[in-house]
C-alpha positions in Angstrom: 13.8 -2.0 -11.7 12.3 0.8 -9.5 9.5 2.8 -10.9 11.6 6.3 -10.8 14.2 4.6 -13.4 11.0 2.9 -15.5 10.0 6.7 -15.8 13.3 7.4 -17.1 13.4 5.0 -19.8 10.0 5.6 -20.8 10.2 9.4 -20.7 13.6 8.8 -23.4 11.6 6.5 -25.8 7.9 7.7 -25.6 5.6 7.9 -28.6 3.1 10.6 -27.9 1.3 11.7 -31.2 -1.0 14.2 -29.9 -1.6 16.4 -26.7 -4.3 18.6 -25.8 -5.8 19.9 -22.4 -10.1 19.7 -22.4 -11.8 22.8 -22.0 -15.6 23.4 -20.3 -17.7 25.9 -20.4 -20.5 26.2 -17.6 -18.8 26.0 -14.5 -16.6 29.4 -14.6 -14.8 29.8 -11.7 -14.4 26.0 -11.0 -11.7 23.5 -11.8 -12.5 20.3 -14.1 -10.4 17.3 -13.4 -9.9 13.6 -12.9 -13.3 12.9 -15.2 -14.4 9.4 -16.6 -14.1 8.1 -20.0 -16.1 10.0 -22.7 -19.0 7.8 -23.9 -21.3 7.7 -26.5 -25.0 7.6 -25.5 -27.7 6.3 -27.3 -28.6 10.2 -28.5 -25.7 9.5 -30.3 -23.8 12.3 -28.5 -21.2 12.0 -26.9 -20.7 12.5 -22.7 -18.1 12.4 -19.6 -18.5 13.4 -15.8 -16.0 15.3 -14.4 -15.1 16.2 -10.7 -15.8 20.2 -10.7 -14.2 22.0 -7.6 -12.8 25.7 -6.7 -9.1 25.8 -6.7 -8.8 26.8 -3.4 -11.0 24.2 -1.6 -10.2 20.3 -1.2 -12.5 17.9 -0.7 -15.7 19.3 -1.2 -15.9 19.0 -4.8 -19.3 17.7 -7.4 -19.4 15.2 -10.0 -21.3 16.9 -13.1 -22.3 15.8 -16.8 -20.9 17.2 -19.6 -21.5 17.0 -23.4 -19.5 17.5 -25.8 -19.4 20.3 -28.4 -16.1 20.5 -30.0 -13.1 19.1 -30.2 -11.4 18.7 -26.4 -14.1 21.5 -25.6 -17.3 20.5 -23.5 -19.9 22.0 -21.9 -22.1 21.2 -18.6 -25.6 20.5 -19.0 -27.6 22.5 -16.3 -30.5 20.2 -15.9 -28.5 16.9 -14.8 -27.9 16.2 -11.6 -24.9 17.2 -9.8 -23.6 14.4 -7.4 -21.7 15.2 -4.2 -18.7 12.9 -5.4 -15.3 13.1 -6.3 -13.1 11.3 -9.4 -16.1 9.7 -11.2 -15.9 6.5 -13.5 -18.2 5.1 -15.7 -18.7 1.0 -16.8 -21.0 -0.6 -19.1 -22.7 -3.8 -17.9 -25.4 -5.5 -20.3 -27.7 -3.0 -21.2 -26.9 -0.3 -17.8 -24.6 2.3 -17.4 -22.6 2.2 -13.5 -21.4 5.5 -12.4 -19.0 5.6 -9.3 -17.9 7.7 -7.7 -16.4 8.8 -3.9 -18.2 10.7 -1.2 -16.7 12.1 1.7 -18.3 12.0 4.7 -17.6 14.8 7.3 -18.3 14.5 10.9 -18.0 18.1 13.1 -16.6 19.9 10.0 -13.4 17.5 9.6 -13.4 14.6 7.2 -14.2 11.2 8.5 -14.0 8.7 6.2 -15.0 7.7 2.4 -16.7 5.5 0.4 -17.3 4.8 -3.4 -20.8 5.2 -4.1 -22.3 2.9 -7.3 -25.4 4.2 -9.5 -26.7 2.4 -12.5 -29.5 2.7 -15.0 -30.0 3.3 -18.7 -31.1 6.7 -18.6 -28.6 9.5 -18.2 -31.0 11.6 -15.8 -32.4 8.8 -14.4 -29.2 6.9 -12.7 -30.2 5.8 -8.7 -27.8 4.9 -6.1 -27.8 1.0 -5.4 -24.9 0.3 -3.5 -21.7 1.2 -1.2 -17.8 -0.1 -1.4 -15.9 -0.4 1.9 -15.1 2.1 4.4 -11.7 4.0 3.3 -11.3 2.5 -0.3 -11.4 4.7 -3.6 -10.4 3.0 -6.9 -13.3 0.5 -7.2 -13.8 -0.8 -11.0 -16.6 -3.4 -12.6 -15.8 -5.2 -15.7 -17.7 -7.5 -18.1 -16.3 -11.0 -18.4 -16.7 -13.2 -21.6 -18.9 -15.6 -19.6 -21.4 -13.6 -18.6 -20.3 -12.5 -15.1 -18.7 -9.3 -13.5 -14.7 -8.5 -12.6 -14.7 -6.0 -9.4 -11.1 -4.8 -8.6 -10.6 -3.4 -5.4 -7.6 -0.8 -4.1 -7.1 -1.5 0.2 -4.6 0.7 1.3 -3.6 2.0 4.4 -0.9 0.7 7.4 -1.8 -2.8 7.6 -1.4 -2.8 4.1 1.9 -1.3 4.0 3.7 -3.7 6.9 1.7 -6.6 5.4 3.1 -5.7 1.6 5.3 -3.3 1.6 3.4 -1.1 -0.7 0.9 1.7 0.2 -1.7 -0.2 -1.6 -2.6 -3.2 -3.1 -5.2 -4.3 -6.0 -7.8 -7.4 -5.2 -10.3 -8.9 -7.6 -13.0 -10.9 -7.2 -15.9 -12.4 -9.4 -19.6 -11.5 -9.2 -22.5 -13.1 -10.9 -24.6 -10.4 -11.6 -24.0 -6.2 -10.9 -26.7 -6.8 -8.1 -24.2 -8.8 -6.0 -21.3 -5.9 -5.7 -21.5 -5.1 -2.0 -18.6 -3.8 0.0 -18.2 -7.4 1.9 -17.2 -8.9 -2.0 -14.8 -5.7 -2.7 -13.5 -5.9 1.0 -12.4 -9.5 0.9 -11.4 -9.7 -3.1 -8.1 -11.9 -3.5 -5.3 -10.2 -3.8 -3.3 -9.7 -7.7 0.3 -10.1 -6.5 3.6 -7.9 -8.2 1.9 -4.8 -9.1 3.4 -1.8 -6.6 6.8 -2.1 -5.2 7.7 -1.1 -1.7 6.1 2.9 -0.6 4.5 2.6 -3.7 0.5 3.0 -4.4 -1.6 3.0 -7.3 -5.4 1.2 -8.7 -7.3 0.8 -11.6 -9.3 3.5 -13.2 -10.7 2.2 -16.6 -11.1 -1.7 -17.4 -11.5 -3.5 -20.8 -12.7 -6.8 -21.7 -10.4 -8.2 -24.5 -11.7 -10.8 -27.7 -8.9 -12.8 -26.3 -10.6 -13.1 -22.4 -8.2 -11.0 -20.6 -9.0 -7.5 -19.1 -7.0 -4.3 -20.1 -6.5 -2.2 -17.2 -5.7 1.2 -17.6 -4.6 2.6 -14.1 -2.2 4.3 -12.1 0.9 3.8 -10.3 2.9 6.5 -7.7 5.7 7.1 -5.7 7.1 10.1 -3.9 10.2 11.6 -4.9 11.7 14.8 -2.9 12.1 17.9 -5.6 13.8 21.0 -3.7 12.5 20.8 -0.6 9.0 19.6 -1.7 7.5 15.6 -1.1 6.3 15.2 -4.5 3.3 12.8 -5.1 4.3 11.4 -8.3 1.7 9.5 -10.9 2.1 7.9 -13.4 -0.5 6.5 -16.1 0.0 2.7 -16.7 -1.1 -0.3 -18.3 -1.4 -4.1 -17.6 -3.5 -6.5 -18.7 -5.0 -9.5 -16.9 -6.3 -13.4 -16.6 -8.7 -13.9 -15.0 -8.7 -17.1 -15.2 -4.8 -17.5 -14.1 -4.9 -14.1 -12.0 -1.6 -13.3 -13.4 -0.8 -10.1 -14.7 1.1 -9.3 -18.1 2.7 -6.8 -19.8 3.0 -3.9 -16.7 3.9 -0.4 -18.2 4.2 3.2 -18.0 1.8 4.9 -21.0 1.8 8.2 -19.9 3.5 10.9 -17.7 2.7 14.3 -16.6 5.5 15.7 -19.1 3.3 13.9 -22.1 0.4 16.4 -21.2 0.4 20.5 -22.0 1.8 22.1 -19.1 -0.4 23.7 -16.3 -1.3 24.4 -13.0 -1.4 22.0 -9.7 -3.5 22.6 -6.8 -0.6 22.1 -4.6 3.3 22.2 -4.9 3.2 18.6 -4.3 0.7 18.1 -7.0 2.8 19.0 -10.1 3.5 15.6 -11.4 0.7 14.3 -11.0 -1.6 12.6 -14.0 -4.3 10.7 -12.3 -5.6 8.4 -15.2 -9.3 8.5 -16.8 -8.9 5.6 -19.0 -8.7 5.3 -22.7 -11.1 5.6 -25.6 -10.1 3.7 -28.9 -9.9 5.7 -31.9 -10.9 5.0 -35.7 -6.8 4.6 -37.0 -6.6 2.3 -34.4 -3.8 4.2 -32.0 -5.9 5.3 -28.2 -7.1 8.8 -26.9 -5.6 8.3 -23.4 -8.0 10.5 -20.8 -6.0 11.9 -17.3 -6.6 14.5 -14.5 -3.6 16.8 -13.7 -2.6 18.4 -11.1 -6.1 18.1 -9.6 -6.5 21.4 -11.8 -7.3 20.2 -15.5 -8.0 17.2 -17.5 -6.0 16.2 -20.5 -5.4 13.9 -23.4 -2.7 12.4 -25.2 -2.5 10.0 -28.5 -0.9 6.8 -27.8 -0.4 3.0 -29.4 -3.1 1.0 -28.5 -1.2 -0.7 -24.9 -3.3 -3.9 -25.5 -2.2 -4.7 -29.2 -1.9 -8.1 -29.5 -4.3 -9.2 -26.8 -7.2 -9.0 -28.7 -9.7 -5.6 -29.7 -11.7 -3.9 -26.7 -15.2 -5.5 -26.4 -18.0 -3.0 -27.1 -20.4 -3.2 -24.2 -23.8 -2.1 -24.0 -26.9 -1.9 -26.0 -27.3 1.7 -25.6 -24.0 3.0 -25.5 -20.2 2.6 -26.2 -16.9 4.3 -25.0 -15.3 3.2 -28.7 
């Protein structure tokens, strides 16, 4: 079945049981959008970063800390340092937290190239940079295994993707033993997961689980374009899959989450408008997901959904010093 009639479907049986769009304070004049995860730090507060960037300009946006101080409200804390990155993510591994994050490089004013840069550490205002992903890739995302080691998954994409797999991009994942082995030679050459994007499609991973049965719950994103009056519209979509690493297979593929689910608002571009370029998902006390997404490249927003992994096994709390549920 093509993704545009999955959307269809979905859209006529959804369950969405709350929806709100996150406000901060501290950065008037500046767009919030496409953050990480909130997190709970040992302070016991409670934390995202979000990419901060004028409406007007495009790639030359920050990567900021926020607490929070409401609900869906938060507020940028002045002293932390502001990153030159775009579309942060965090992951817990052992006792450390790993930011990522994407910095564009500029040569003579125009953009060269990118890269996902990796910091780590287990103090918020301490976090240094220890590694770079490959040349052109964004989407790169660490997950704890139940034996010990590290999941990478990787997002190529580009030509020789497309005429080699008929999708815009593909996912890869590979095995490391420890978070001081990630280099972008392991994320470049990761194996490929087969069956997740169908032909002109794209999409990656944003926000990965491990599972008390073994398996990792990815929350990620999958797109297509779709011509609307005259417009090329960048569709995304907010998914769900979950996966063995042991077996590489991937089960239980779906659409959680569409741009309709969210409160409306504005896009930075006409092509931008149904767009929901996913966060990741924090578990809640009665058991149902707060499910995290940029829109538009304007706002960030949050809907209540069914836990996507039920049946596979709770989330895994990571870290000694902090937790995401």
């Amino acid at each position: 079945m093509e993704l545009a009639q999955e959307r269809v479907i979905f859209e006529q049986e959804k369950r969405i049981y709350e929806s709100a769009t996150l406000t901060f304070t501290g950065v008037e004049g500046f767009d919030v959008y496409n953050c990480s995860i909130p997190f709970q730090w040992k302070d016991g507060k409670r934390y995202l970063f979000g990419r901060v960037e004028r409406r007007g300009e495009w790639a030359r946006s920050r990567v900021r800390l926020f607490e929070e101080v409401g609900q869906d409200a938060w507020r940028a804390i002045p002293e932390a340092v502001i990153s030159q990155l775009e579309d942060p993510y965090i992951a817990h591994i052992g006792q450390e937290l790993v930011l990522g994050g994407v910095h564009v490089q500029y040569d003579r004013g125009h953009i060269a190239t990118y890269f996902s840069y990796f910091y780590k550490g287990t103090e918020l205002d301490n976090l240094y940079y220890f590694t770079t992903g490959p040349n052109y890739m964004k989407d790169i995302r660490l997950v704890p295994l139940a034996d010990g080691k590290i999941g990478v998954f990787s997002r190529p994409r580009g030509e020789d993707i497309l005429k080699k797999y008929g999708s815009e991009s593909v996912v890869g994942f590979a095995i490391m033993d420890k978070l001081e082995d990630l280099s972008a030679d392991i994320v470049q050459n990761a194996p490929i997961v087969d069956g997740l994007f169908g032909p002109g499609e794209w999409g990656g991973c944003n926000q990965c689980y491990l599972l008390e049965s073994g398996k990792i719950g990815v929350i990620g994103h999958q797109c297509y374009k779709e011509p609307v009056d005259g417009v090329e519209k960048q569709v995304y979509l907010n998914i769900s899959f979950v996966f063995d690493p042991q077996t590489r297979c991937v089960e239980d593929k779906k659409i959680i989450g569409t741009r309709t689910c969210y409160p409306q608002g504005p896009a930075k571009i006409p092509e931008l408008t149904d767009c929901c370029f996913t966060s990741g998902m924090v578990v809640r006390p009665d058991g149902k997901v707060d499910l995290y997404s940029g829109l538009g490249d304007t706002q960030e927003g949050r809907i209540v959904i069914d836990n996507p992994f039920a049946g596979y096994g709770a989330v895994v709390s990571e870290g000694t010093y902090l937790q995401s549920v």
